[in-house]
N, C-alpha and C positions, 0 to 999 in steps of 0.2 A: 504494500500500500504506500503512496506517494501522497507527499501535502508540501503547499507553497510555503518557507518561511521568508520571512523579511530579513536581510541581512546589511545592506549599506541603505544609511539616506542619501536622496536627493544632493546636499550639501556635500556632503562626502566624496559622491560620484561628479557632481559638478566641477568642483575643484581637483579631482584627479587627472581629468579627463580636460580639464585647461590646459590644467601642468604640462601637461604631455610635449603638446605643439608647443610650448610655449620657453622649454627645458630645448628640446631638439634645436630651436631656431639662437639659442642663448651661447649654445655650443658650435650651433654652424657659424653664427659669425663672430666666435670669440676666437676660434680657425682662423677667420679673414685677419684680425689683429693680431694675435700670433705670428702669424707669417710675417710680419715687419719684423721682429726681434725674437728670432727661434735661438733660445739662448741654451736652452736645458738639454744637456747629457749626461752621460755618465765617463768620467774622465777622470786617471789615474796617470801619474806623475806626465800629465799631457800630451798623454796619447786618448784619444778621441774612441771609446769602446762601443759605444750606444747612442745614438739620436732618435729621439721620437721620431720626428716623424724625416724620411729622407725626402728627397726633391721629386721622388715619384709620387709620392702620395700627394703633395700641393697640383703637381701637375695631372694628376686623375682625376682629382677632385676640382677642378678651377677655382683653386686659391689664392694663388697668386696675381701682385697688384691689385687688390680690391681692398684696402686699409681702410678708406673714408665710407664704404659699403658696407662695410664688416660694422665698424665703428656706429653708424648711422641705426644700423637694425639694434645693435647693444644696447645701446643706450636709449634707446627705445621700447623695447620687449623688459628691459628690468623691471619697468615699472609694474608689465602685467603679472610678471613672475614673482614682482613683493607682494602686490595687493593682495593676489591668489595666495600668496604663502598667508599671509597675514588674517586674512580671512577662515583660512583652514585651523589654525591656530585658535581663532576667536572662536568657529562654530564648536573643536573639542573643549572647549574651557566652558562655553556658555552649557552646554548640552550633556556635559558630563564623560562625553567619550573617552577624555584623558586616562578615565580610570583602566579602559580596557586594553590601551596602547603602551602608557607608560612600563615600561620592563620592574619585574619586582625582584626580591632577595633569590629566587628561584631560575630567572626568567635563563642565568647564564648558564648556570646547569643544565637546565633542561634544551637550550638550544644546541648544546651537543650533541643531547640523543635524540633532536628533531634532523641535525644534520648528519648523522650516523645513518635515519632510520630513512634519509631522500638518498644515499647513497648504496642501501640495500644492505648494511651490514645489521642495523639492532632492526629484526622482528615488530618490535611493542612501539608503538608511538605515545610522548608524555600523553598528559590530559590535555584535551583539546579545548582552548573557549572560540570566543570571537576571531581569536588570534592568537597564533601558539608564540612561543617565550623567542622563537626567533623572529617572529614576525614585530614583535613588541620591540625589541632591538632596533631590527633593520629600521622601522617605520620612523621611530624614535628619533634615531642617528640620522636619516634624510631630512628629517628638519631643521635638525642641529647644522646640518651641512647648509641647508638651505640660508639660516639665518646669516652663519659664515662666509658664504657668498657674497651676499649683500652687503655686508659691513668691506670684504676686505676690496671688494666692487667699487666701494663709495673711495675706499682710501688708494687706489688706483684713478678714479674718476677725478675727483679734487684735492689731491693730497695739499692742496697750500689752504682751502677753503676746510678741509677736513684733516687738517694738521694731528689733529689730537686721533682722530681714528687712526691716521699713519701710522702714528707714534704708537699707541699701542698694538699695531700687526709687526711688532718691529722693524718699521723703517717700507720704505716704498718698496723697494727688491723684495724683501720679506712679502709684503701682500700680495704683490706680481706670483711669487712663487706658492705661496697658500691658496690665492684662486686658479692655478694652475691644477693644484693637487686634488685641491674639491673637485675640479671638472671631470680627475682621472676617477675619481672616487664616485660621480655621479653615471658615468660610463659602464664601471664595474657592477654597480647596483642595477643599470639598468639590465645587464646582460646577465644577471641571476636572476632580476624579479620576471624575466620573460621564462628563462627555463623553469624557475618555480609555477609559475601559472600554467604553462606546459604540462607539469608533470600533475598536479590538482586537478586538470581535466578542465572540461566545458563547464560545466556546471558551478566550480568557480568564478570562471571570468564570464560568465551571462548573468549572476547577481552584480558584478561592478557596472554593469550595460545596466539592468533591470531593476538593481537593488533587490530583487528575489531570489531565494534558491530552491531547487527540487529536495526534499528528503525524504528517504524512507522512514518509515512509520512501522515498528515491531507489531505483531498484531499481539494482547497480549495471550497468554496462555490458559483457559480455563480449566479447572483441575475439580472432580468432581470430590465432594466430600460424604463420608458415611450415611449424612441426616438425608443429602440428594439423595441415594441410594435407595434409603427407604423409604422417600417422599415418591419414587420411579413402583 
């Protein structure tokens, strides 16, 4: 037996589902500015080991020369990328949701044997709620990333007007390189929370569409007792 349950609001799927487009385009043209000053490798006594990204990837992707393009979408799409954050934020705080996202004294334990048990090695998955102890984590930390963006966004954007945000990302380089890191970190989230919805099935990602989900329904068991017996 199957029955509809309600699983995300409105709210919730709204602003997911902003972010989306809105993250993609944050990252395509922070590429285009990037490309002016591709500074970060990895380099041992100056010899040159590792470059993100080489000169084929700017030229596959038509990166190259579009600084003021790059620049123009940035600094533009922020804005929708705080409101959205900021909003999402407000609606867990106003509406109580915080309770079920926030990670508890449990949550880092048990996300080992939630990622143990997506990799086929533990049988038993913890107890499951709204959101299991990895999901509370992950969900957690992309806000936290999120905020971080913004802040070290602003101390690249006007480091003289936002002297004091500089100062505190350590210095201009420093926040160049922390909103570097957050991008690599928004990247990597993005490319588990696909295989995790992946492997959850359809029926997952049609409640973040729907805010519904399908579940089965145990029928329960009826068990006849002595008094039945000789009421028969």
């Amino acid at each position: 037996m199957k029955s509809i349950k309600e699983k995300h609001s409105l709210a919730m799927r709204w602003t997911h589902w902003v972010n989306f487009p809105v993250l993609m385009i944050m990252i395509w043209s922070g590429m285009l500015i990037y490309w002016a000053n591709d500074v970060y490798t990895i380099t041992i006594f100056g010899h040159k080991l590792f470059q993100f990204f080489p000169a084929g990837f700017y030229k596959f992707f038509n990166i190259p020369s579009r600084l003021a393009e790059g620049m123009a979408f940035h600094f533009f799409f922020m804005w929708f990328f705080a409101i959205n954050g900021l909003l999402y934020v407000l609606y867990t705080v106003i509406s109580g949701e915080w309770r079920q996202l926030l990670p508890q004294k449990k949550s880092f334990k048990e996300a080992w044997q939630v990622l143990l048990h997506d990799l086929h090695i533990r049988k038993i998955l913890p107890p499951q709620d709204k959101y299991n102890a990895a999901q509370r984590i992950a969900y957690t930390s992309i806000v936290v990333m999120g905020f971080g963006s913004l802040v070290t966004g602003l101390a690249i954007y006007k480091p003289v007007q936002f002297y004091w945000i500089t100062w505190l990302c350590g210095g201009y380089t420093m926040a160049r390189m922390e909103h570097f890191i957050l991008t690599v970190g928004y990247v990597l989230f993005f490319l588990i929370h696909v295989v995790q919805v992946m492997i959850a099935g359809w029926n997952n990602f049609r409640s973040v569409i729907s805010g519904f989900e399908v579940v089965k329904i145990t029928a329960p068991v009826i068990t006849k007792t002595a008094d039945d017996e000789k009421s028969i």
